[in-house]
VOROZA-890152 format. One line per 5 residues: number of its first residue (from 1); for each residue x negated, y negated, z of N, C-alpha, C, O. Coordinates in pm, 1 decimal. Layout:
NUM> X/Y/Z/X/Y/Z/X/Y/Z/X/Y/Z; ...
***
This chain:
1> -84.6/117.8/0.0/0.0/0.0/0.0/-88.7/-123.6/0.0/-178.8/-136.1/82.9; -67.8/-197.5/-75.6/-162.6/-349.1/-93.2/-54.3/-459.5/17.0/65.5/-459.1/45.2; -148.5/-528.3/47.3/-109.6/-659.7/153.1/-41.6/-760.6/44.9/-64.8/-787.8/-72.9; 52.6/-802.4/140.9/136.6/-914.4/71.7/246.7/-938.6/18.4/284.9/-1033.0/-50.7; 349.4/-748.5/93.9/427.9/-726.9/41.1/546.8/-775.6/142.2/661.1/-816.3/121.5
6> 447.9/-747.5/294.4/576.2/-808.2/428.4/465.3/-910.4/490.4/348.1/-872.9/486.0; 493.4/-1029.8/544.7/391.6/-1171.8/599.6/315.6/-1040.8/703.0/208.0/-1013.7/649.6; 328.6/-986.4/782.1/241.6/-847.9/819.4/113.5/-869.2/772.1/12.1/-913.1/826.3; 137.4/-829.6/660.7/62.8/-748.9/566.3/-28.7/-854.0/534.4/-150.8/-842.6/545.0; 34.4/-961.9/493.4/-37.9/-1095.5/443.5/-110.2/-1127.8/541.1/-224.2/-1110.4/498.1
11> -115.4/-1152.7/612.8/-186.0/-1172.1/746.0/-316.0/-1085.5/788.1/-422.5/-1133.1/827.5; -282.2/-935.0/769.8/-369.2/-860.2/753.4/-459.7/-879.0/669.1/-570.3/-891.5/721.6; -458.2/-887.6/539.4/-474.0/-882.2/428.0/-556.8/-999.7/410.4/-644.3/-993.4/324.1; -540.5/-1129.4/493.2/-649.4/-1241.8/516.8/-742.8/-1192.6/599.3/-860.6/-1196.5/563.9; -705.1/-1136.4/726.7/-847.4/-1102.9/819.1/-946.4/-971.8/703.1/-1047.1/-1005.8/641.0
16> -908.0/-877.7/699.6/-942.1/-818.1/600.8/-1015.3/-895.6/508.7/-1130.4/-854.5/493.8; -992.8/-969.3/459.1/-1094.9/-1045.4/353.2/-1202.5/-1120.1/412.2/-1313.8/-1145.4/366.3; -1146.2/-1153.0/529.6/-1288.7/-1278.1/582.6/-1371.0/-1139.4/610.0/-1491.9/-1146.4/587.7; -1321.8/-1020.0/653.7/-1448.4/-927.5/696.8/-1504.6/-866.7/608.7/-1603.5/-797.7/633.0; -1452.2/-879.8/484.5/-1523.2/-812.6/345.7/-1636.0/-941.1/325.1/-1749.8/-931.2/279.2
21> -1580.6/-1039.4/364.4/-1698.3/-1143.0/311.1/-1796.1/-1120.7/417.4/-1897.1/-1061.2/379.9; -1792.0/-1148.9/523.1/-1898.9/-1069.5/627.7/-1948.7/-945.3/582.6/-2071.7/-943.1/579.9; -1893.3/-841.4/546.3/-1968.8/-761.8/544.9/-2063.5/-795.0/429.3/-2179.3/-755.2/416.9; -1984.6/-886.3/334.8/-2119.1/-895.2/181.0/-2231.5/-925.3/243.1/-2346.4/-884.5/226.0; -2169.9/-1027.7/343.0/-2340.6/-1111.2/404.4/-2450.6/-979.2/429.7/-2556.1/-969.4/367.0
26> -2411.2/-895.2/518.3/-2502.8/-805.8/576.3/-2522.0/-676.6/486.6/-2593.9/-583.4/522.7; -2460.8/-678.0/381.5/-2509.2/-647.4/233.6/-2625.0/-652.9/177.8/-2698.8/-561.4/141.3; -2644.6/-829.5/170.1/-2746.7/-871.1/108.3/-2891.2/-860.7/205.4/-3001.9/-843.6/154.6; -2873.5/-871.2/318.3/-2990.0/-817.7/433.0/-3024.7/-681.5/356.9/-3131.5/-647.6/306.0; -2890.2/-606.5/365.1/-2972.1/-453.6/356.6/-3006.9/-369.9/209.1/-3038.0/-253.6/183.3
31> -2984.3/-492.7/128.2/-3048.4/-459.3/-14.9/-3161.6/-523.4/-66.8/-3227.0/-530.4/-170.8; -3158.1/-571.2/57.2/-3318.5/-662.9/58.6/-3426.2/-625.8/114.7/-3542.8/-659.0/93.2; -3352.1/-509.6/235.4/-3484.9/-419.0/272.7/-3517.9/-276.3/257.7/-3578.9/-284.3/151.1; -3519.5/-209.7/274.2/-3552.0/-105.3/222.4/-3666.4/21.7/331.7/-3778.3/2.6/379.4; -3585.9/131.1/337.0/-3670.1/247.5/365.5/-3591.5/390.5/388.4/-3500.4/382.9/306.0
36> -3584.6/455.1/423.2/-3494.1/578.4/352.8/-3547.5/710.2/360.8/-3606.2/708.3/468.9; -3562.7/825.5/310.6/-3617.9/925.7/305.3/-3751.2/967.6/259.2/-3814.1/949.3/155.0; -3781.9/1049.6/405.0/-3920.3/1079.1/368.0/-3929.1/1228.4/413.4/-3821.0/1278.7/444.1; -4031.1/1301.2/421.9/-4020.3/1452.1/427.4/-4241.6/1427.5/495.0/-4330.2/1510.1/516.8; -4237.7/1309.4/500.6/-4391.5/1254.5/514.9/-4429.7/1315.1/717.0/-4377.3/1286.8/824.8
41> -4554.5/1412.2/670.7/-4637.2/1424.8/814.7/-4745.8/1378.3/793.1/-4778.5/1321.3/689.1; -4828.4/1401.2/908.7/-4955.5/1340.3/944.2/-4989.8/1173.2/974.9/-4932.1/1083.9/912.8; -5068.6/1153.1/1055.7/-5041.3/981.7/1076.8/-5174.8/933.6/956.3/-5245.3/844.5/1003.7; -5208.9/969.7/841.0/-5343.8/859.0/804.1/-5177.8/786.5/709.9/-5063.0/822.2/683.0; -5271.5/666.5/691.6/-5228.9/539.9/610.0/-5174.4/540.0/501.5/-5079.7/465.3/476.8
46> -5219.5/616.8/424.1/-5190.9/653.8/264.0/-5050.4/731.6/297.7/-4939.5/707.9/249.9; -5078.8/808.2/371.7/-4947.6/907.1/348.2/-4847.2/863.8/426.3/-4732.3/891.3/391.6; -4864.8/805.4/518.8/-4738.7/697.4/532.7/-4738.7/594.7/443.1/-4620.1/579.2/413.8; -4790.6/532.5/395.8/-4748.0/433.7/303.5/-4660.9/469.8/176.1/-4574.1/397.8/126.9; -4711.4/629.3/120.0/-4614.7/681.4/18.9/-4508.1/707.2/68.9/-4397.7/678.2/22.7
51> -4538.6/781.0/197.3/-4347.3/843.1/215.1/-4257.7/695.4/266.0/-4134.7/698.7/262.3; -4325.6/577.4/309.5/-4225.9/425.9/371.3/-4184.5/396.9/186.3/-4070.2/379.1/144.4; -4315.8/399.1/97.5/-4250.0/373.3/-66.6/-4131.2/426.1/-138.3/-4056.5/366.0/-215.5; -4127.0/567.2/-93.0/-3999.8/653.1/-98.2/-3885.3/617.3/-47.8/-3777.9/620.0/-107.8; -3901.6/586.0/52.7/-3814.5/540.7/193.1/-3750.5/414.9/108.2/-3638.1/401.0/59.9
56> -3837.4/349.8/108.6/-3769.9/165.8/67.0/-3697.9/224.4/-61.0/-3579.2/199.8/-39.3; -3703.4/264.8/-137.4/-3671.8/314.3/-248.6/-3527.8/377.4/-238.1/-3440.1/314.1/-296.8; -3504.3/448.6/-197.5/-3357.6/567.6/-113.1/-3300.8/440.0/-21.7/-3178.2/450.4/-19.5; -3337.8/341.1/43.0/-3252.6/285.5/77.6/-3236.8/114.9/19.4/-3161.5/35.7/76.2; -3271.8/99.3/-30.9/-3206.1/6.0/-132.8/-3059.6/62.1/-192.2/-2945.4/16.5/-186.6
61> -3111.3/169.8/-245.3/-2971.2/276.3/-291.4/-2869.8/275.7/-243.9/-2763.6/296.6/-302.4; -2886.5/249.1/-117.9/-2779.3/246.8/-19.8/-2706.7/111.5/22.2/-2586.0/98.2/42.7; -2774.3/44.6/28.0/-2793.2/-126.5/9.3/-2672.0/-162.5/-108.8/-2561.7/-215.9/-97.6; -2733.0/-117.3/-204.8/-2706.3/-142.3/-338.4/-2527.4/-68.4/-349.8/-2425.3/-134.6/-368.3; -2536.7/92.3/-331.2/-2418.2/114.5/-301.3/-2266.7/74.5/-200.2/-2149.7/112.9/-203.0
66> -2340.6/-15.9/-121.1/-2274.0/-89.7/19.9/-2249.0/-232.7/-75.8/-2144.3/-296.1/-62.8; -2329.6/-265.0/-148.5/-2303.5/-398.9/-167.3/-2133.6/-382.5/-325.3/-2046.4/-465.3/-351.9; -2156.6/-257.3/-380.0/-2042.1/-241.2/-457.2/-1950.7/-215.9/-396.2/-1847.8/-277.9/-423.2; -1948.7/-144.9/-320.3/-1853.6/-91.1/-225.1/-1769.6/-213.7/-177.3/-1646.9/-207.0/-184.4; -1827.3/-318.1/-131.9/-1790.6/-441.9/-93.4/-1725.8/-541.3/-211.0/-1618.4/-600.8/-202.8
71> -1810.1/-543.3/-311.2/-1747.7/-640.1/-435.4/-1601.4/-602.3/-520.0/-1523.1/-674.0/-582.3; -1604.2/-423.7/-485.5/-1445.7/-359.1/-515.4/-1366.3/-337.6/-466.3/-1283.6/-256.0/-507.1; -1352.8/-427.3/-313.0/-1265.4/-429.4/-198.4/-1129.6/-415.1/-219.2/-1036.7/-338.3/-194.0; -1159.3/-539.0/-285.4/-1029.3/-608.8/-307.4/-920.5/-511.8/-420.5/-799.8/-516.5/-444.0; -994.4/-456.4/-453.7/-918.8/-316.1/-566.1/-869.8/-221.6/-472.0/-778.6/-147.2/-508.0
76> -910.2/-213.9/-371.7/-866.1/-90.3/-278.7/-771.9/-92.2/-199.8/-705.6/-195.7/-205.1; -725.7/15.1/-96.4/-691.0/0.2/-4.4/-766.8/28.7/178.9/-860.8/103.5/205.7; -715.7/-27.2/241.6/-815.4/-36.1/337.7/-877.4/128.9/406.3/-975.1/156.2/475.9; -785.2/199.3/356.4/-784.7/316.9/392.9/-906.6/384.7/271.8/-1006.6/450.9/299.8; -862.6/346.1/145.7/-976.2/400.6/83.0/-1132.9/345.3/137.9/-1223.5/423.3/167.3
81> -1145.7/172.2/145.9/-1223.7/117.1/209.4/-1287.8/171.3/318.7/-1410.8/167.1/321.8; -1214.6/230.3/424.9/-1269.8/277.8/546.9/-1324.4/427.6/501.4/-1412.7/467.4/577.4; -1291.6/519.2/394.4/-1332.1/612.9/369.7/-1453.2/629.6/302.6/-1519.3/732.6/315.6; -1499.4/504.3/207.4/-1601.3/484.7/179.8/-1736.3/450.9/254.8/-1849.3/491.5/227.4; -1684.4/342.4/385.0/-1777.2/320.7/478.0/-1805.9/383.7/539.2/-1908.9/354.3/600.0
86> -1731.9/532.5/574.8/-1759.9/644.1/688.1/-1857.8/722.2/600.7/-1930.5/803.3/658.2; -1869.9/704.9/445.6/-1981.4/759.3/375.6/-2076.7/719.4/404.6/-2154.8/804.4/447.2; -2108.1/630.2/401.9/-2206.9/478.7/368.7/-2256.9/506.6/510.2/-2367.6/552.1/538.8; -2141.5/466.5/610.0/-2215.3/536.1/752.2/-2316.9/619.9/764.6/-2424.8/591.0/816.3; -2272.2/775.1/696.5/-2341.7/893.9/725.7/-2490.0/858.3/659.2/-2600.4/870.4/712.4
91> -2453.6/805.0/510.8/-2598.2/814.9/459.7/-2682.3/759.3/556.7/-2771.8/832.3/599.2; -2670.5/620.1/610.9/-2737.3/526.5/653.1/-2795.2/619.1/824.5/-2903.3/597.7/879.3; -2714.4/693.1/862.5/-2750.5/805.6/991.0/-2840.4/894.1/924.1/-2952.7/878.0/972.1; -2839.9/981.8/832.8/-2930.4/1063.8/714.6/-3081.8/988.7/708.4/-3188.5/1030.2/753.9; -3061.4/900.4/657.3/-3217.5/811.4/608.2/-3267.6/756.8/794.2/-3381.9/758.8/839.9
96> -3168.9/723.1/850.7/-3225.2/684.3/989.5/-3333.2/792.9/1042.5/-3450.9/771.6/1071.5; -3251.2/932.7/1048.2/-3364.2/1091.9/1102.8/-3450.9/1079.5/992.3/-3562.7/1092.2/1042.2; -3462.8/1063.6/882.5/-3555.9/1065.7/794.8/-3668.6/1023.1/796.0/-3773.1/1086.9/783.5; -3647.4/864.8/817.8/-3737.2/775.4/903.5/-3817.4/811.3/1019.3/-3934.5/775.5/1032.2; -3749.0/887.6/1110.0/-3771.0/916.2/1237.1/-3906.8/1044.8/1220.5/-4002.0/1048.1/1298.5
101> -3890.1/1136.8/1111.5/-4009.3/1142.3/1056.6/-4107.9/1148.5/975.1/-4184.8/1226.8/919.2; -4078.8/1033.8/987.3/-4228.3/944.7/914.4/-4307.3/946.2/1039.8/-4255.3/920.4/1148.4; -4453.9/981.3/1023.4/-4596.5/993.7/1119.5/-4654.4/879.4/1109.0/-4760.7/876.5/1047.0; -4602.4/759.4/1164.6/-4660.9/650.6/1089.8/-4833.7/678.3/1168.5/-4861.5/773.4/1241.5; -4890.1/611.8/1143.9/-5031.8/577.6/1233.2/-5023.6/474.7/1326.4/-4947.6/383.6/1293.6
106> -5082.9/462.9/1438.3/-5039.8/407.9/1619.9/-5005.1/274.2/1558.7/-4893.1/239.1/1595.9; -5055.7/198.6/1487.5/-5044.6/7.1/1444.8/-4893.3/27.3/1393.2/-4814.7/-66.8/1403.7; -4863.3/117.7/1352.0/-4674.2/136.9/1277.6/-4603.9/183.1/1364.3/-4488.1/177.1/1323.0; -4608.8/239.0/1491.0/-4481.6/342.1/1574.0/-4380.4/204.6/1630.9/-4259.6/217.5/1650.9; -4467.3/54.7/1654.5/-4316.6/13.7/1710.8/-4225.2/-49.7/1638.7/-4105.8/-73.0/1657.9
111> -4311.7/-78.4/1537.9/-4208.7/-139.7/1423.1/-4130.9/-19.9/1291.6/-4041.1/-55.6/1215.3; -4186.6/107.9/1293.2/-4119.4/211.6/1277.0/-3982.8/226.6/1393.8/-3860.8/239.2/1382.9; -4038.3/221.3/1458.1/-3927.9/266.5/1575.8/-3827.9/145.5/1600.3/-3710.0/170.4/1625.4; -3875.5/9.8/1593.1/-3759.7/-82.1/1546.7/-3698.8/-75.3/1408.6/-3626.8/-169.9/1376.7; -3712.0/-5.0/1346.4/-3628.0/-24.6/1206.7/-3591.6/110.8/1172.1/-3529.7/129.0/1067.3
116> -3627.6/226.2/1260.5/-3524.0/298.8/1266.9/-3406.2/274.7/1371.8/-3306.3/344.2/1353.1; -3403.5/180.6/1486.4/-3347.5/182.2/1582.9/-3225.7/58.5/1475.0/-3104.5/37.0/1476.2; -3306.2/22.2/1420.1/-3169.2/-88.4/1381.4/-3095.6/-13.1/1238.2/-2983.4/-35.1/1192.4; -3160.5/45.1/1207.3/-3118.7/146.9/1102.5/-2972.5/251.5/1132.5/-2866.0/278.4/1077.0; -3038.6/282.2/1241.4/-2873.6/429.2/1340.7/-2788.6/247.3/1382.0/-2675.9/247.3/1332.5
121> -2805.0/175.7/1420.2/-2675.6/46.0/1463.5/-2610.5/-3.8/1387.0/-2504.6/-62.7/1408.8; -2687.7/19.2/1240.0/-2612.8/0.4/1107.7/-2515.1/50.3/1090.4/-2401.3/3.4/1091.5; -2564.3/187.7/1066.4/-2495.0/312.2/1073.5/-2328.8/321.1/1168.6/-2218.8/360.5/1130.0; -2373.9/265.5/1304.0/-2275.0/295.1/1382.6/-2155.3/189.2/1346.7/-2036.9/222.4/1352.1; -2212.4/18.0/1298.1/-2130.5/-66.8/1305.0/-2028.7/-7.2/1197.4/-1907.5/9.1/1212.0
126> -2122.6/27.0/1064.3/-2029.8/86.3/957.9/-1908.1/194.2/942.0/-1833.2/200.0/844.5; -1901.9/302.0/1089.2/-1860.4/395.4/1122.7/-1761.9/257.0/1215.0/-1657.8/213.5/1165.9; -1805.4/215.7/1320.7/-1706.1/91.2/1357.3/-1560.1/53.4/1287.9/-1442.1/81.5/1308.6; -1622.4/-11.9/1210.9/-1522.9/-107.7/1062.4/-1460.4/-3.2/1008.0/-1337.8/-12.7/1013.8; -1517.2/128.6/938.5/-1371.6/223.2/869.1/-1297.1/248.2/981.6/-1175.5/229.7/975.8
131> -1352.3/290.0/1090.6/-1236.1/320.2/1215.4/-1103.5/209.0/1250.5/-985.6/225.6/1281.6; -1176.0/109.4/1231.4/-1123.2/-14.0/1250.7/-1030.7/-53.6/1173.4/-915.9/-80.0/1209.3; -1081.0/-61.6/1044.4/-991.2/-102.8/904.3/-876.0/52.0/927.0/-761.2/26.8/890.1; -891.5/165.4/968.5/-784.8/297.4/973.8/-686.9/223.8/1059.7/-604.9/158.0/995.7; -676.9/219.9/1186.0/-622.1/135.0/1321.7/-543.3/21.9/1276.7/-430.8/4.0/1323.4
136> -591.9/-54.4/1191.5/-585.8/-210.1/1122.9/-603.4/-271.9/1260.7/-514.9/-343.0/1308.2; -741.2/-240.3/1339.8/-768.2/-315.2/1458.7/-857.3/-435.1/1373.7/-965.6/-408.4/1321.7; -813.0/-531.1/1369.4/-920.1/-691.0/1279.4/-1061.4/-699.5/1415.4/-1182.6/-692.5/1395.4; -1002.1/-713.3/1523.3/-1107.5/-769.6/1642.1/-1203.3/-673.0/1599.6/-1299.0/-707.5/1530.3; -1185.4/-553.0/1635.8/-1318.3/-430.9/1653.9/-1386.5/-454.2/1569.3/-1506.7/-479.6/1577.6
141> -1274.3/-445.9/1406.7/-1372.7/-471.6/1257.9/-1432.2/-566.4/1226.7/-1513.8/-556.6/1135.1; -1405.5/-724.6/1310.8/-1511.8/-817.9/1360.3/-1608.7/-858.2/1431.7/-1688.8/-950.4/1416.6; -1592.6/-768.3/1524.2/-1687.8/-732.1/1597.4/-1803.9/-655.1/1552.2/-1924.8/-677.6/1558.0; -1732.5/-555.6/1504.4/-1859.7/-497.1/1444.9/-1902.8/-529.8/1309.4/-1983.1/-456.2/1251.9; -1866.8/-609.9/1267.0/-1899.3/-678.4/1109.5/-2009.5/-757.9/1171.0/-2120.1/-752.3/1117.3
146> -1988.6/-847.7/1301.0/-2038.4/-948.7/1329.0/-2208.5/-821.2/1389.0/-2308.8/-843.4/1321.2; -2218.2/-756.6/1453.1/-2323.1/-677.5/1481.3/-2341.3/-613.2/1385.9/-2430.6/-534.4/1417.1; -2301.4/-589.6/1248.1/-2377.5/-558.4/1128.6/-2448.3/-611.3/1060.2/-2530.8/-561.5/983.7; -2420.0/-740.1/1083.3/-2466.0/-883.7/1046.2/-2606.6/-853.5/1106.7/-2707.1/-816.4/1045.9; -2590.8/-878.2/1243.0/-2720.8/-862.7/1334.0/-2837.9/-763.2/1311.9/-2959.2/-776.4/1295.2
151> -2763.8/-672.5/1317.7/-2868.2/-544.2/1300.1/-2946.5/-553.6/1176.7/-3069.4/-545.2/1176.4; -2853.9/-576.4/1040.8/-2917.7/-579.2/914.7/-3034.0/-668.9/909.1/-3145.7/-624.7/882.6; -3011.0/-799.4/934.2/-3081.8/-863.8/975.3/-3229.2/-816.0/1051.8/-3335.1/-866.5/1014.5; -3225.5/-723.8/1151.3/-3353.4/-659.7/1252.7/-3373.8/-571.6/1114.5/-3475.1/-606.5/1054.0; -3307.8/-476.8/1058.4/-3392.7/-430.9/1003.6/-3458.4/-461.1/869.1/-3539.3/-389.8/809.6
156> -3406.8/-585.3/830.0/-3447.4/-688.2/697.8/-3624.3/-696.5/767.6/-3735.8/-665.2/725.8; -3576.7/-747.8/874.7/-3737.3/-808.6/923.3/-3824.0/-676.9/979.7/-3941.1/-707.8/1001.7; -3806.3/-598.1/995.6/-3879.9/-459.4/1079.4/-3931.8/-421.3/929.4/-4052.0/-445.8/919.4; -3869.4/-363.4/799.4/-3891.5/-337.6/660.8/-3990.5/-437.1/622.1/-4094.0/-384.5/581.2; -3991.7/-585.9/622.1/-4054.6/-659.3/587.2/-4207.2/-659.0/666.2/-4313.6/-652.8/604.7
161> -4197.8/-665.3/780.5/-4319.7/-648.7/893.1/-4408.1/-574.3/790.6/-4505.6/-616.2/728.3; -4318.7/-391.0/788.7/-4425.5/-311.6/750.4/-4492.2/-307.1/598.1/-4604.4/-267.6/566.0; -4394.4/-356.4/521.6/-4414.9/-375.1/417.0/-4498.8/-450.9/419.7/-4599.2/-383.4/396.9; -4536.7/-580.5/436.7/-4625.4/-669.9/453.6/-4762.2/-614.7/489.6/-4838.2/-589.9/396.0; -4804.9/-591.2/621.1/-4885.8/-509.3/630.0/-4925.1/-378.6/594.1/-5046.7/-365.1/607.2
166> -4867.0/-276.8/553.4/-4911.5/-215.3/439.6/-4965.3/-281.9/326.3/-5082.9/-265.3/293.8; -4882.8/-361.0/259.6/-4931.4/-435.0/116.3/-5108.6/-501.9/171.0/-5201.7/-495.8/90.7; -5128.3/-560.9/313.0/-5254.2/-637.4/326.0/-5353.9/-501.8/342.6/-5462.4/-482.8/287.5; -5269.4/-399.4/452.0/-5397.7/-307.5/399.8/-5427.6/-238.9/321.2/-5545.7/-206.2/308.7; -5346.5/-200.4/253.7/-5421.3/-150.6/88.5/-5508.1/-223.6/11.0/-5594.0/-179.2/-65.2
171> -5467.8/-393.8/46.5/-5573.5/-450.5/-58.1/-5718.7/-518.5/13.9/-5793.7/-597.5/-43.4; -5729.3/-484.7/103.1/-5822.2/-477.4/202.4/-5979.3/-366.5/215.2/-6052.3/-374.0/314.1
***
């Protein structure tokens, strides 16, 4: 059923949109950073640096798939919407353990470990919002839109950290 058929609905159907636009925001955080699956042991440098290359790679994907997911909202229903994000959820829980092992070397474990930690909060806010959008609870699904915001954000900058320093020590 599409909004706008009883003032209900219409009403709904506005909060619903301001949180699709929130969620674009924290979209663009998480297609901006990147890390994802790795299958990577041992702590030397190189071999974490390939399996974090992999990683950034698999989750852009995800980024990228979150950010369509979002731009075809408005085609959906909230129910399909929330069924998509409980996907989007899982992946984003998937690439989180993935992460988890990666062997980084001792200069990477806390900023590994911050950007997997904001990685599973992603995860959870996204699992949040379909629950939310099911319920048609708006608060929760703002709430947690608004801490998706946040998190994406930690892990925009945790991705960037390592990326950065990787990139200086390779050319070093």
């Amino acid at each position: 059923m599409r909004y706008g058929t009883r003032p209900t609905e219409a009403v709904k159907g506005r909060v619903n949109g301001q949180l699709k636009g929130r969620l674009a925001t924290a979209v663009l955080a998480l297609v901006l950073a990147g890390c994802g699956d790795s299958a990577t042991t041992g702590p030397s440098l190189t071999t974490f640096a390939a399996g974090f290359s992999k990683d950034r790679v698999e989750f852009r994907q995800l980024g990228g798939d979150l950010a369509r997911a979002l731009g075809g909202a408005h085609s959906r229903t909230d129910a399909q919407l929330a069924t998509e994000l409980a996907h989007l959820s899982k992946r984003a829980r998937v690439q989180a353990d993935r992460l988890k092992r990666l062997d980084p070397p001792p200069a990477y474990k806390d900023i590994v470990n911050k950007l997997t930690t904001g990685l599973t909060a992603v995860a959870l806010d996204l699992r949040r919002i379909s629950r939310a959008s099911i319920r048609n609870d708006a608060q929760t699904a703002s709430d947690a839109t608004h801490a998706l915001i946040a998190h994406s954000a930690r892990v925009k900058a945790a991705d960037v950290a390592i990326s950065k320093a990787l990139q200086h020590s390779t050319t070093n």
